[in-house]
C-alpha positions as CSV (number, residue, x, y, z in Angstrom):
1,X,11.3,77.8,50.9
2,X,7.3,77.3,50.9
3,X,7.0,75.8,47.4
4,X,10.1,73.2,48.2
5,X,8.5,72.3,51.3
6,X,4.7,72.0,49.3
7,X,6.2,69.8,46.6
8,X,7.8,67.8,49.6
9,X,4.4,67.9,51.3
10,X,3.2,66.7,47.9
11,X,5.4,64.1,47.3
12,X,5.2,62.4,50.4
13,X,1.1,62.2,50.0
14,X,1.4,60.5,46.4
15,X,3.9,57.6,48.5
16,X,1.0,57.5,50.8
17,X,-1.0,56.2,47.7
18,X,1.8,54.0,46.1
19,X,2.0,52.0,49.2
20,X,-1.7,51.8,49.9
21,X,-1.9,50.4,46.0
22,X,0.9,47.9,47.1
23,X,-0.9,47.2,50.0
24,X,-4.4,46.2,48.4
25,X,-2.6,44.5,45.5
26,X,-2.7,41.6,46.7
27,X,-6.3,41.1,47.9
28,X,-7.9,38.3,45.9
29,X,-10.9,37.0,46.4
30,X,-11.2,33.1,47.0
31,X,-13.2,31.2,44.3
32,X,-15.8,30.2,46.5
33,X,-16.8,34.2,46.9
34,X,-16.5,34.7,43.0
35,X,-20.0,35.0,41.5
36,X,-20.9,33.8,37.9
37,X,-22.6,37.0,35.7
38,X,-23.4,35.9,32.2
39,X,-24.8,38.4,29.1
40,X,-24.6,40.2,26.0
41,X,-22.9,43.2,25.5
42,X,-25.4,46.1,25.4
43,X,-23.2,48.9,25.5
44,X,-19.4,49.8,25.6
45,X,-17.3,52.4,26.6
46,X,-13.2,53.4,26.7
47,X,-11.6,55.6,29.5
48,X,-8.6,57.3,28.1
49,X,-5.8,58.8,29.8
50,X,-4.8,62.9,28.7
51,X,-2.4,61.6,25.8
52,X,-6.0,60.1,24.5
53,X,-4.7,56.4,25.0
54,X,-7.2,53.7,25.9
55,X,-6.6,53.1,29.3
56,X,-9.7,50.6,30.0
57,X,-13.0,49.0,28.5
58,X,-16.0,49.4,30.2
59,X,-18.9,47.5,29.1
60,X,-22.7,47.0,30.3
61,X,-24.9,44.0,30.5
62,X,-28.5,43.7,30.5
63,X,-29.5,42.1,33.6
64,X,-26.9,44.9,36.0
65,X,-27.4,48.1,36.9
66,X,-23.4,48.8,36.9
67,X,-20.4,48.3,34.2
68,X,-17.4,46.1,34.2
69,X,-14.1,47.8,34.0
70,X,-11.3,45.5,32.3
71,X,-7.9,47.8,32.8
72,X,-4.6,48.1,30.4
73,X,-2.6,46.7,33.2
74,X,-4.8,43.2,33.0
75,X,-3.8,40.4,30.9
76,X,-4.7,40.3,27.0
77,X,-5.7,43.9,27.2
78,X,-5.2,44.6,23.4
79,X,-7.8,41.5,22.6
80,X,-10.1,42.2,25.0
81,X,-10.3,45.7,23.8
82,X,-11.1,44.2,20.2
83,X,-13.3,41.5,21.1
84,X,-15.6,43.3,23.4
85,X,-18.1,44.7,21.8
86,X,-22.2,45.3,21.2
87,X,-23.6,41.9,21.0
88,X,-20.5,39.8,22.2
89,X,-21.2,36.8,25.0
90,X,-19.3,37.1,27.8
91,X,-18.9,35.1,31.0
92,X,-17.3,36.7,33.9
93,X,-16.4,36.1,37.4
94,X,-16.9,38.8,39.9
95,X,-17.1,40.0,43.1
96,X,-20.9,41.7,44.5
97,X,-19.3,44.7,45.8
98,X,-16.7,45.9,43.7
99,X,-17.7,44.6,40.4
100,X,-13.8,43.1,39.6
101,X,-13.3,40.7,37.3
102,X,-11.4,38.2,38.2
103,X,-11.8,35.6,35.1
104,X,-13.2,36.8,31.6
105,X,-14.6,34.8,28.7
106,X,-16.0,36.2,25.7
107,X,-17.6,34.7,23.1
108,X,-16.5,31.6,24.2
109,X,-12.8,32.1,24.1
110,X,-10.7,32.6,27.6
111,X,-8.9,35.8,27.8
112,X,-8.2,35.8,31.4
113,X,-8.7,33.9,34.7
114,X,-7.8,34.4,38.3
115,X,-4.5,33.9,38.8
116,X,-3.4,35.7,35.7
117,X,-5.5,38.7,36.9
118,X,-4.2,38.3,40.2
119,X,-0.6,38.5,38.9
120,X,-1.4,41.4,37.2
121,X,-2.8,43.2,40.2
122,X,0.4,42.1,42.0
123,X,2.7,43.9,39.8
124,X,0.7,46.8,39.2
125,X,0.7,47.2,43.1
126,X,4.8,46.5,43.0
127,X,4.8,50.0,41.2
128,X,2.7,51.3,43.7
129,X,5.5,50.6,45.7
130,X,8.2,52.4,43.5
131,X,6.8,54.9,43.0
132,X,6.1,55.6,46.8
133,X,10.1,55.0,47.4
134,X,10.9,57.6,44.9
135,X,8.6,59.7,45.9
136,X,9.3,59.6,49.9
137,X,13.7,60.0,48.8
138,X,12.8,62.9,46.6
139,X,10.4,64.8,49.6
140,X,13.0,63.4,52.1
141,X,15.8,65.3,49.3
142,X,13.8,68.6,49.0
143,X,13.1,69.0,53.0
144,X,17.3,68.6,53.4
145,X,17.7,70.8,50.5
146,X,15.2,73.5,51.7
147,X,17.1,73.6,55.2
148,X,20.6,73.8,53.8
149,X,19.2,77.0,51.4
150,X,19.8,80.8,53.1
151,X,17.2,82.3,54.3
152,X,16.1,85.4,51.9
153,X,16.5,88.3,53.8
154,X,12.4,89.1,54.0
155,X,12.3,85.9,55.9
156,X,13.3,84.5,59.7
157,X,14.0,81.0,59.5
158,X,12.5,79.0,63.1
């Protein structure tokens, strides 16, 4: 009865996540508060997910202090993963505090720009949302299913 009711508990705190993803999914910034950041590549990096795929390229230029992150669920992932490299060019547009990128150039050739980034973020967040529907009907499922279960005989049920 504990451990249906901690996976419920459980459950119902990942659909707390899929709906805050859904709700910030769809926060872009206006072009007027994009800043320009221009440079060569001076270092790069992958994250990887447990299954060792690349789930992102991070990558440094000279003039900031912090990286760029460019995820899988962005536009042109599979190029920008090629083309980003030591020594590359790239033009970005940003925002100061979060270091987003909301447009990406590299080497002179567009890979991404707002509104494709923005879409991606859009239905990224739209899975947010699935996921936190599945996961509120299946701890919804498991607290019904926990009070229709006997008591063991150790136990007094409240």
């Amino acid at each position: 009865m504990m451990v249906i009711r901690a996976v419920a508990l459980v459950a119902f705190v990942i659909s707390i996540a899929g709906v805050y993803a859904w709700l910030t999914s769809d926060d872009v910034p206006r072009q007027i508060d994009l800043i320009q950041v221009n440079g060569t590549v001076i270092r790069v990096d992958y994250t990887y997910d447990k299954y060792r795929y690349v789930t992102g390229v991070k990558f440094w230029l000279p003039q900031e202090e912090k990286f760029y992150y460019y995820g899988s669920f962005l536009p042109n992932f599979k190029h920008v993963k090629e083309v980003v490299a030591l020594g590359a060019t790239v033009r970005l547009s940003t925002t100061r505090r979060k270091h987003e990128i909301w447009r990406l150039e590299v080497n002179g050739e567009a890979l991404a720009d707002r509104d494709q980034i923005a879409k991606a973020h859009h239905v990224n967040g739209n899975w947010g949302l699935g996921l936190a529907l599945g996961m509120t009907l299946s701890g919804t499922y498991l607290l019904w299913i926990g009070r229709r279960l006997p008591a063991s005989p150790n136990t007094r049920r409240i």
